[in-house]
N, C-alpha and C positions, 0 to 999 in steps of 0.2 A: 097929834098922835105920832107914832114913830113911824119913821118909813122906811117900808121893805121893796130890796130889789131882788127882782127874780132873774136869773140870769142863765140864758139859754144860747150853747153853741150851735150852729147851724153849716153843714157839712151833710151831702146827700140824704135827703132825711123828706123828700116829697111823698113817701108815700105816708106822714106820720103827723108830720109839722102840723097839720090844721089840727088833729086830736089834741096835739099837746097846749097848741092856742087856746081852744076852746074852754081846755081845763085851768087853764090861765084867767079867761074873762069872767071865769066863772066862779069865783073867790069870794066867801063871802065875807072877808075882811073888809071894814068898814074904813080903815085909816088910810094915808097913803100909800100908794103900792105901782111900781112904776115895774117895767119888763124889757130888759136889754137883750138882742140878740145879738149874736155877733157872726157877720157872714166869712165862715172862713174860704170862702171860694171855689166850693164843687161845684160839680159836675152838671147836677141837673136843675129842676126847675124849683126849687127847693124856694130859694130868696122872691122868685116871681109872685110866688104863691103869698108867700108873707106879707107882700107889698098889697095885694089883692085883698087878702083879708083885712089888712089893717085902714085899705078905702072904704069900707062897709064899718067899722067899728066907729060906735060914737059913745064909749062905756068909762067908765072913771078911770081905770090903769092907761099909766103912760107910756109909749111905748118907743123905744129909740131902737135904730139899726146901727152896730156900728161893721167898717169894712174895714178886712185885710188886705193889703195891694197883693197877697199872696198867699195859698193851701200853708197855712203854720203847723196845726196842729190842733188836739184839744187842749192840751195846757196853756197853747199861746191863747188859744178863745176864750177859756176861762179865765186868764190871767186880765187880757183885757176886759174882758166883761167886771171882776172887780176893782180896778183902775178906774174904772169910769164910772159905777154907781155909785148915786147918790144916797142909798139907804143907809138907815144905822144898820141895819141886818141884810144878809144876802141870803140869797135860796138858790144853790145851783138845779135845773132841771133839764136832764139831757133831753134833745128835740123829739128822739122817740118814744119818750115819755109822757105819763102823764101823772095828773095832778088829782087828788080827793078832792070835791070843791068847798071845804072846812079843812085844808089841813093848813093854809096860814094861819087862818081866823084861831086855830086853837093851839096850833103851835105859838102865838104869839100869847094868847090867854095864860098858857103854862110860863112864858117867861117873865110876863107879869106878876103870876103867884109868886115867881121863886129868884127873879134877878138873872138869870143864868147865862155866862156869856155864847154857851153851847146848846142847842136845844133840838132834840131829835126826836122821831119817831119811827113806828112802823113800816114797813113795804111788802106789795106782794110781787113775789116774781112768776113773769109770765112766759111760758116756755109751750113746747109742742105738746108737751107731758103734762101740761094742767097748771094751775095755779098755784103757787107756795108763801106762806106766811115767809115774811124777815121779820123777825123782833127782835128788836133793838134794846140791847141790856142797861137795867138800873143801876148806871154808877153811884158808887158811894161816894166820890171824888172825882177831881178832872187827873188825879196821878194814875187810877186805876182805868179811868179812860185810853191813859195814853198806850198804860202796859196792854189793855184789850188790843189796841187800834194797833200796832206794830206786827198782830200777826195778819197772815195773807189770806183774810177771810174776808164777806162783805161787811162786818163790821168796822173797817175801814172806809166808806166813800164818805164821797162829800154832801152828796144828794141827800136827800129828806131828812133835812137838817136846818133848821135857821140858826146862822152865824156872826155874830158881830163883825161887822165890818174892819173895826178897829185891830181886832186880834189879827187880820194880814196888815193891814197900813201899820200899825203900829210896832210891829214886830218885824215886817223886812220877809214876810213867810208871802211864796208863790210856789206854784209848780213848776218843776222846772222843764223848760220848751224843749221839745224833743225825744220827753217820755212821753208818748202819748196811749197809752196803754197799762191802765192801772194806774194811775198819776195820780190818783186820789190816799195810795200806800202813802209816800212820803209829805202828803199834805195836811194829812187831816192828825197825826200824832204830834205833828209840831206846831198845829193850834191849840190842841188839847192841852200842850205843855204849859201854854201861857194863860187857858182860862183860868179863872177866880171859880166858877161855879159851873155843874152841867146837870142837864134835867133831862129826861124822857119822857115823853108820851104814850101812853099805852093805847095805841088806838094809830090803826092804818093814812097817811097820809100820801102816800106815792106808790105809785106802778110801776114797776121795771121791767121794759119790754124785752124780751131773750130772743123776738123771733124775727128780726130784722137781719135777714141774710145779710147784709152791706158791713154790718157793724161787725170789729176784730174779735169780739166777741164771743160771734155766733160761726166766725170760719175757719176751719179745723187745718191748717194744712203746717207742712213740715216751716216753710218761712213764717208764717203768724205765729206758729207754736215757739219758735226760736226768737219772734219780737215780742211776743209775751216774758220769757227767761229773762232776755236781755234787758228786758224792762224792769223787770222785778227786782234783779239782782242790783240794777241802779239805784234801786229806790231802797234798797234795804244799804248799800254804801251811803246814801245822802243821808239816810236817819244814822248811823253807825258813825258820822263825823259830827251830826247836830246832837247826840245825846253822849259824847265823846266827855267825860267827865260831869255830867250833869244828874244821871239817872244810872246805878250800878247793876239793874234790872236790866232796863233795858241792853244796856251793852252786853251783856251778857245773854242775853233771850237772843239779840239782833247778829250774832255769834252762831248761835243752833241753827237758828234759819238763816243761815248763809248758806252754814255745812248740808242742811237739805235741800237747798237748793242746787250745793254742788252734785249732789248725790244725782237728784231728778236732771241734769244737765248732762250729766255724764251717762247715764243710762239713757236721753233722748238720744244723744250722741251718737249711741251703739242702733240705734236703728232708723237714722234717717234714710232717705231715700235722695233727698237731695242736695248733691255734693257740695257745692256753693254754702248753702246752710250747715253742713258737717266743718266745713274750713272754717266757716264765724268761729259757729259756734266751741270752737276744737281753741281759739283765742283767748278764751275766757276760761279754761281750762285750766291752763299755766296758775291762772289766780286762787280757784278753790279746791287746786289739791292738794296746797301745804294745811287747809282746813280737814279736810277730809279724809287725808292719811293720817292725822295727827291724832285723830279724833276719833275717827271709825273706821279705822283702815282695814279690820277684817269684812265689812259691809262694801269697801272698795275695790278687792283685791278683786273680786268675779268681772266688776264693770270695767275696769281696768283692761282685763284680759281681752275681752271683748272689742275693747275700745283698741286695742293694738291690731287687732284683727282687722278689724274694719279701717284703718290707719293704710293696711299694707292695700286694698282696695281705693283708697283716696289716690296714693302715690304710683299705682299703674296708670 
């Protein structure tokens, strides 16, 4: 039968890790199925705990650690998590997450029916405010996947998803180390690009936990908010040079959402609080206001104003 690797970064995550195991050992996929973690070297007791549980395990999935000599990153964890699996499919699941204990068994069911190099489903997000459906839309094609997945929604990650392995080996596609924050924008449209076929599942397979104070996520402050921009605006350059005469859509879609992103960068701009964060961010400025005066320059002219304002406040 085919084998799936699950593949799990591990980076402060002790209060979550054993949930997310448990949903792991508990799969009711019959075929092979092996589960990589990869320690990216926090802080707390997080890898201890793993070590712990996987002494008590005597259950069919395989399980490998591997280590960073050093804190990389999520893109570096992921990246190495799929360099080193062995599956024809990968299943990325973040550590404080969890797992439906049938969503491989059926996501794999559905790739059986239909061939598909892509194969997604359901999720619900879990927040302070209650539980919320993600459902994950029936492409007609993997071109209309990609035009979906380019904008800055969660229909872009990589999670609750089984993936052909092949489609990153075979293509030269990672994330790139360093964005670690939303890195799933620039990864998952340039798999989409090169699948043959993509299917959906209509039916829940993955949890998304929103309540892990630890994670970039869930912390609201002026520097996370400016490494969220900085991140994003990366990832929308890296697809804007990968679909660079390929897809006349997208360059042009990946175009609009720059200029709102300049838009929302220039108005965070106008009211940060922390100066440090105002000077980055005030770098990246120089690049999206030949976008945004060009474009929507009467939507600019107030943040602008603003923005000089607050300028003469940085310079005292």
């Amino acid at each position: 039968m085919v084998k799936i690797s699950i593949l799990i970064p591990v980076y402060n995550v002790a209060d979550y890790i054993i949930r997310c195991l448990n949903s792991v050992v508990e799969q009711t996929y019959k075929g092979p199925l092996e589960c990589i973690l990869v320690d990216d070297c926090g802080s707390d007791n997080s890898i201890p705990l793993v070590k712990k549980f996987l002494e008590s395990y005597s259950g069919n999935v395989m399980f490998r650690i591997l280590h960073h000599d050093r804190n990389r990153g999520l893109a570096a964890a992921r990246n190495t998590a799929v360099e080193n699996a062995e599956g024809d499919f990968v299943f990325h699941l973040d550590s404080d997450d969890w797992l439906e204990p049938t969503a491989i068994e059926h996501l794999f069911n559905l790739y059986n029916q239909t061939g598909a190099d892509i194969v997604s489903g359901n999720a619900f997000r879990h927040t302070n405010l209650g539980e919320f459906l993600l459902k994950e839309p029936r492409y007609k094609s993997p071109k209309e996947m990609v035009h979906n997945t380019i904008e800055m929604t969660l229909d872009h990650v990589v999670w609750r998803r089984l993936i052909k392995r092949s489609l990153y080996i075979d293509n030269h596609i990672s994330a790139v180390e360093g964005i670690d924050v939303g890195e799933d924008h620039h990864t998952l449209p340039r798999l989409a690009y090169y699948a043959t076929k993509v299917a959906t599942l209509d039916e829940v397979v993955y949890h998304y936990n929103c309540m892990n104070p630890n994670s970039y996520m869930s912390i609201k402050t002026d520097k996370v908010n400016l490494k969220r921009f900085k991140s994003d605006l990366a990832s929308i350059e890296i697809l804007q040079n990968f679909f660079k005469n390929k897809d006349a859509y997208c360059e042009s879609r990946l175009k609009k959402i720059k200029i709102t992103f300049g838009l929302i960068m220039l108005e965070h701009a106008c009211h940060l609080n922390d100066v440090h964060a105002y000077r980055v961010i005030s770098k990246d400025i120089g690049i999206l206001l030949p976008y945004s005066l060009s474009v929507v320059i009467t939507k600019t002219i107030d943040i602008i104003r603003k923005l000089k304002r607050n300028v003469k406040f940085i310079i005292k």
